[in-house]
C-alpha positions as CSV (number, residue, x, y, z in Angstrom):
1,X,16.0,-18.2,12.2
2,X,15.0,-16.0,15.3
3,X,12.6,-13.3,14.2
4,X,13.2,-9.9,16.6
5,X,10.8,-7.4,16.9
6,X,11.3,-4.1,18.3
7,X,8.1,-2.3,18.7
8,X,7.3,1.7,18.8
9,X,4.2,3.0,19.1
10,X,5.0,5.9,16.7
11,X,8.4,6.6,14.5
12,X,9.0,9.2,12.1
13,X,10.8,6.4,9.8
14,X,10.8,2.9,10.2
15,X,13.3,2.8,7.1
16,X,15.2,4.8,8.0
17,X,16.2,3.6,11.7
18,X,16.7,0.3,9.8
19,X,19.1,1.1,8.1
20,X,21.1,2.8,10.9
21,X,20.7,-0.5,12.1
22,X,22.0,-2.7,9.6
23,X,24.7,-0.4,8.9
24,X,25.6,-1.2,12.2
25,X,25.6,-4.6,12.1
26,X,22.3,-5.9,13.3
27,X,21.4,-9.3,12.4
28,X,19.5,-11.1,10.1
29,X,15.5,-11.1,10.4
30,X,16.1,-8.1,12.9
31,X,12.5,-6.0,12.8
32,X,12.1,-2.5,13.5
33,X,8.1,-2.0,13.7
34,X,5.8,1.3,14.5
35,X,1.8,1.6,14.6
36,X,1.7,5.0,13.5
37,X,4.7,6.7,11.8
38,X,5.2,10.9,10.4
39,X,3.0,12.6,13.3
40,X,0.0,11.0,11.8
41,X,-2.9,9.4,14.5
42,X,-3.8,6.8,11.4
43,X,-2.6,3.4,12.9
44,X,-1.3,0.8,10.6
45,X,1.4,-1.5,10.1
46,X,4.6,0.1,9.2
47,X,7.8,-2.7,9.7
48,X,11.1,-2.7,7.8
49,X,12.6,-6.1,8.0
50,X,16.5,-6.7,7.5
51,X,17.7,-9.3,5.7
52,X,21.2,-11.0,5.8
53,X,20.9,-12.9,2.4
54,X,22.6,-15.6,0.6
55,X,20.7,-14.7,-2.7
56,X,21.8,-13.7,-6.0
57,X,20.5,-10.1,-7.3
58,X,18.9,-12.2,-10.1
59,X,16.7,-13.8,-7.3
60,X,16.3,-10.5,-5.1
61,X,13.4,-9.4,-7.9
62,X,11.0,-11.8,-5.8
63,X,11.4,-10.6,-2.7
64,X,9.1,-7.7,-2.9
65,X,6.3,-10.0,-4.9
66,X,7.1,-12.8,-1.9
67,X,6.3,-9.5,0.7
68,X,2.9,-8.1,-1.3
69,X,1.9,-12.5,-1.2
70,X,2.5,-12.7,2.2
71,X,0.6,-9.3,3.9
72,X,-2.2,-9.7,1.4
73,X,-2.8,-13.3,2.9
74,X,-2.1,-12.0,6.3
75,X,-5.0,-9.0,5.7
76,X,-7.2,-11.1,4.4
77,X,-7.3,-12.7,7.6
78,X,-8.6,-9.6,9.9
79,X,-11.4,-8.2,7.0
80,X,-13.9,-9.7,4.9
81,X,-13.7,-7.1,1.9
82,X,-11.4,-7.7,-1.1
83,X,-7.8,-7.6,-1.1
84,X,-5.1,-7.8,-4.1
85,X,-2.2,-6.9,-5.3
86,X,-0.6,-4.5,-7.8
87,X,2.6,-4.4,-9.1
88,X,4.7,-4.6,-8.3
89,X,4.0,-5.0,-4.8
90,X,1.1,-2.2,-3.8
91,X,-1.5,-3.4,-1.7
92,X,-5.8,-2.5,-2.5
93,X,-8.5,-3.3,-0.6
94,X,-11.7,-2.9,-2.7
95,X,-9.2,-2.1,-6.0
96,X,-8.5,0.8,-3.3
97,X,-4.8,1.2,-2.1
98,X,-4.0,1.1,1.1
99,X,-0.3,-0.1,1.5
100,X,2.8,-0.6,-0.5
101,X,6.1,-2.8,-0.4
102,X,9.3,-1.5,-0.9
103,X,12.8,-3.3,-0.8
104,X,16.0,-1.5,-1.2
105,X,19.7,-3.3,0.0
106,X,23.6,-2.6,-0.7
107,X,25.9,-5.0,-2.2
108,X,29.3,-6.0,-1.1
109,X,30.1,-7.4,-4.3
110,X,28.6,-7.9,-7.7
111,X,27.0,-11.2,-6.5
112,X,26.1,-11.0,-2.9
113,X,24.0,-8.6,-0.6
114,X,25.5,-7.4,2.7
115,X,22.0,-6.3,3.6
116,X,18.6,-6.2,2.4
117,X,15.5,-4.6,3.7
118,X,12.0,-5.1,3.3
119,X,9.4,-2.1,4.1
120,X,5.9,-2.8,4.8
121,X,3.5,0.0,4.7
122,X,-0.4,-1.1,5.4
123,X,-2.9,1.4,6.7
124,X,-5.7,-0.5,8.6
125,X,-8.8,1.9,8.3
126,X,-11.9,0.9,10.5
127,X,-14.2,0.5,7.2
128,X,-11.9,-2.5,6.1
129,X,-10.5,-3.7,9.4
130,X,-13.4,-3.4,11.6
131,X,-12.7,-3.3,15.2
132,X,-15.7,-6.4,16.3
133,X,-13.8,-8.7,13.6
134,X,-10.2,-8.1,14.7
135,X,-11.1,-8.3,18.3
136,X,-12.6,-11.7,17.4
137,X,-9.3,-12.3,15.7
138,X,-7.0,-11.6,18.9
139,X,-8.7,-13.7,20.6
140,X,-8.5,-16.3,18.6
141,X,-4.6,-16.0,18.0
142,X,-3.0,-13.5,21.1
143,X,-3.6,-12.4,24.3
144,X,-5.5,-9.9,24.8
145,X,-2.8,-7.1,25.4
146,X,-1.6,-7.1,21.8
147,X,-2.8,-4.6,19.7
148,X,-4.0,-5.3,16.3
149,X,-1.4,-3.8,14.2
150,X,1.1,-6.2,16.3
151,X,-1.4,-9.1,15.5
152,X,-1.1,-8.6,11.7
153,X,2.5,-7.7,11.4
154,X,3.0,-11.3,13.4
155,X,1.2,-12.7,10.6
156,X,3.0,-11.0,8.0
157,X,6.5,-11.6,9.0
158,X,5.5,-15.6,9.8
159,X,3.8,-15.6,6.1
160,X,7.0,-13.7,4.4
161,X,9.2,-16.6,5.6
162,X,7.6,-19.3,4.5
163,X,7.9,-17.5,0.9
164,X,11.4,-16.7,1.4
165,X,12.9,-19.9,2.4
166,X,11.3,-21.1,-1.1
167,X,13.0,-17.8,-3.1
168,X,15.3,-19.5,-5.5
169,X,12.7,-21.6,-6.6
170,X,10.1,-19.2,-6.6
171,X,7.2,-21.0,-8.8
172,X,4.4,-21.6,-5.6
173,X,5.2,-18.3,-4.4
174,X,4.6,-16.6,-7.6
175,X,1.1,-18.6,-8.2
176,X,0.3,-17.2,-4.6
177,X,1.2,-13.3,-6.1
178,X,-0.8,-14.2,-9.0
179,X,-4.0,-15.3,-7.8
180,X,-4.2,-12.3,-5.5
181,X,-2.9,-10.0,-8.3
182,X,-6.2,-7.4,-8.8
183,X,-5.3,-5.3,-12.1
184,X,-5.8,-8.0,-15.1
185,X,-8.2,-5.5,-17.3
186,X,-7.1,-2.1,-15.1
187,X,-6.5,0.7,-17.9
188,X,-3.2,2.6,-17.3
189,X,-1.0,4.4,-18.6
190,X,2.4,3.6,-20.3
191,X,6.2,5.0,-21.5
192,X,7.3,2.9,-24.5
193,X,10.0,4.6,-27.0
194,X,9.5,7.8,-25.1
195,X,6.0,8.2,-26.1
196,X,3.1,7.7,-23.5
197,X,0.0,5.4,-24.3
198,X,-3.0,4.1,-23.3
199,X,-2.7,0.5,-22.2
200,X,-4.8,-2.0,-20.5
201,X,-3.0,-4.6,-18.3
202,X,-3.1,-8.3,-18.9
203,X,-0.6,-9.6,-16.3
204,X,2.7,-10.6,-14.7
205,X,5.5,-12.5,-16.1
206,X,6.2,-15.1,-13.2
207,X,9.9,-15.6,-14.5
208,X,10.9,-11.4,-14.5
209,X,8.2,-10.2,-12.3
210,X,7.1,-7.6,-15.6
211,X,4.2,-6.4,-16.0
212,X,2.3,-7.5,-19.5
213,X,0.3,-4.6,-21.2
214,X,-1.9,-4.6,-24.2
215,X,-1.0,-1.2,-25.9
216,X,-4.2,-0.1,-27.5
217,X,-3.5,-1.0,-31.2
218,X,-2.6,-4.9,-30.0
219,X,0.8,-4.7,-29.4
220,X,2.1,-6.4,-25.8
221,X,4.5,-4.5,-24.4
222,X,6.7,-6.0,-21.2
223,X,7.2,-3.4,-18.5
224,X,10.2,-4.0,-16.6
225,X,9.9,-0.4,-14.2
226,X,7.3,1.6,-12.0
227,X,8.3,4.5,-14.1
228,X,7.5,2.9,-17.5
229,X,4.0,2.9,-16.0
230,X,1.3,5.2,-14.6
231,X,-1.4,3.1,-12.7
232,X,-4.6,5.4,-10.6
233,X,-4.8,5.3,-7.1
234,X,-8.7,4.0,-7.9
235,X,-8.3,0.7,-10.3
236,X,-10.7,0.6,-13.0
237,X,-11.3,-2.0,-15.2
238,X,-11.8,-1.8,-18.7
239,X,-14.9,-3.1,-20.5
């Protein structure tokens, strides 16, 4: 149950030296973590996470909601603006993204993962993370030598766990995802029958993770993909 970080200062892909790694065998809860990735000077918290798991692929649909729960709760710590969750697992501050989760893994068999692995991607601009409250934070929970992003991604990681070890019985977690879940009344756009429509969005189905539209003559419509849906950068809500 050992978490191990290894820390950069910049990569050009988390994900993609993660996977190298668990390709080569590294084990489980193994972290590969960067405060600025892609030649960019925009610090943040980028961290893939590998995952040994004894889950079915039924249960692995929680995983990224679990993730989205836990670094919203962990941001919310270090700023006092708004933050939420869309879905599935895109992070806003203000309705305004600013990070996304993605999980991608390879089976060894129709019922068991040899790996899985978590990306987090949070960008911590200065209006929403303001340097005087996140010093005040490191003080309060690390030495003085860490560095922010390292501060957050800490509290990430420690809130992920205590969502995952609850995963197959994923009813708490999903009230957590829920509550912080920012686009009930956001008007998007949606694929149903090949045709796209206006839609405004009601919600998520805690026991498939789908996102619940209102198609704009009534009808609600499950959405069980991100490409079923079109959802602005800037969320709006409808009046």
């Amino acid at each position: 149950n050992v978490i191990k970080m290894e820390h950069h200062e910049h990569l050009p892909s988390v994900s993609a030296l993660a996977k190298e790694y668990a390709a080569q065998g590294h084990p489980d809860r193994y972290v590969v973590f960067a405060e600025s990735i892609d030649g960019s000077s925009e610090r943040g918290v980028y961290m893939s996470l590998i995952l040994r798991p004894s889950i079915f692929p039924s249960q692995a649909i929680f995983v990224s909601p679990a993730a989205a729960a836990a670094a919203a709760l962990a941001l919310q710590e270090h700023t006092t603006e708004n933050i939420g969750i869309g879905w599935i697992s895109d992070l806003y501050c203000n309705l305004e993204h600013i990070g996304s989760i993605g999980v991608e893994g390879k089976l060894n068999s129709t019922t068991s993962y040899e790996y899985m692995i978590v990306n987090f991607t949070i960008k911590l601009a200065g209006k929403n993370f303001p340097p005087r409250l996140t010093d005040m934070v490191r003080q309060v929970f690390e030495s003085e030598s860490a560095s922010i992003p390292m501060i957050i991604a800490k509290n990430v990681l420690d809130k992920f766990f205590g969502f995952y070890i609850t995963i197959k019985s994923p009813q708490k977690m999903m009230n957590s995802y829920k509550n912080l879940f920012v686009m009930r009344g956001v008007c998007a756009k949606c694929t149903v029958g090949g045709s796209t429509k206006s839609c405004k969005i009601l919600g998520v189905d805690s026991a498939t993770c789908a996102l619940i539209v209102e198609e704009r003559d009534g009808k609600i419509t499950n959405i069980t993909t991100p490409k079923e849906i079109v959802i602005p950068k800037k969320l709006k809500k409808s009046k």
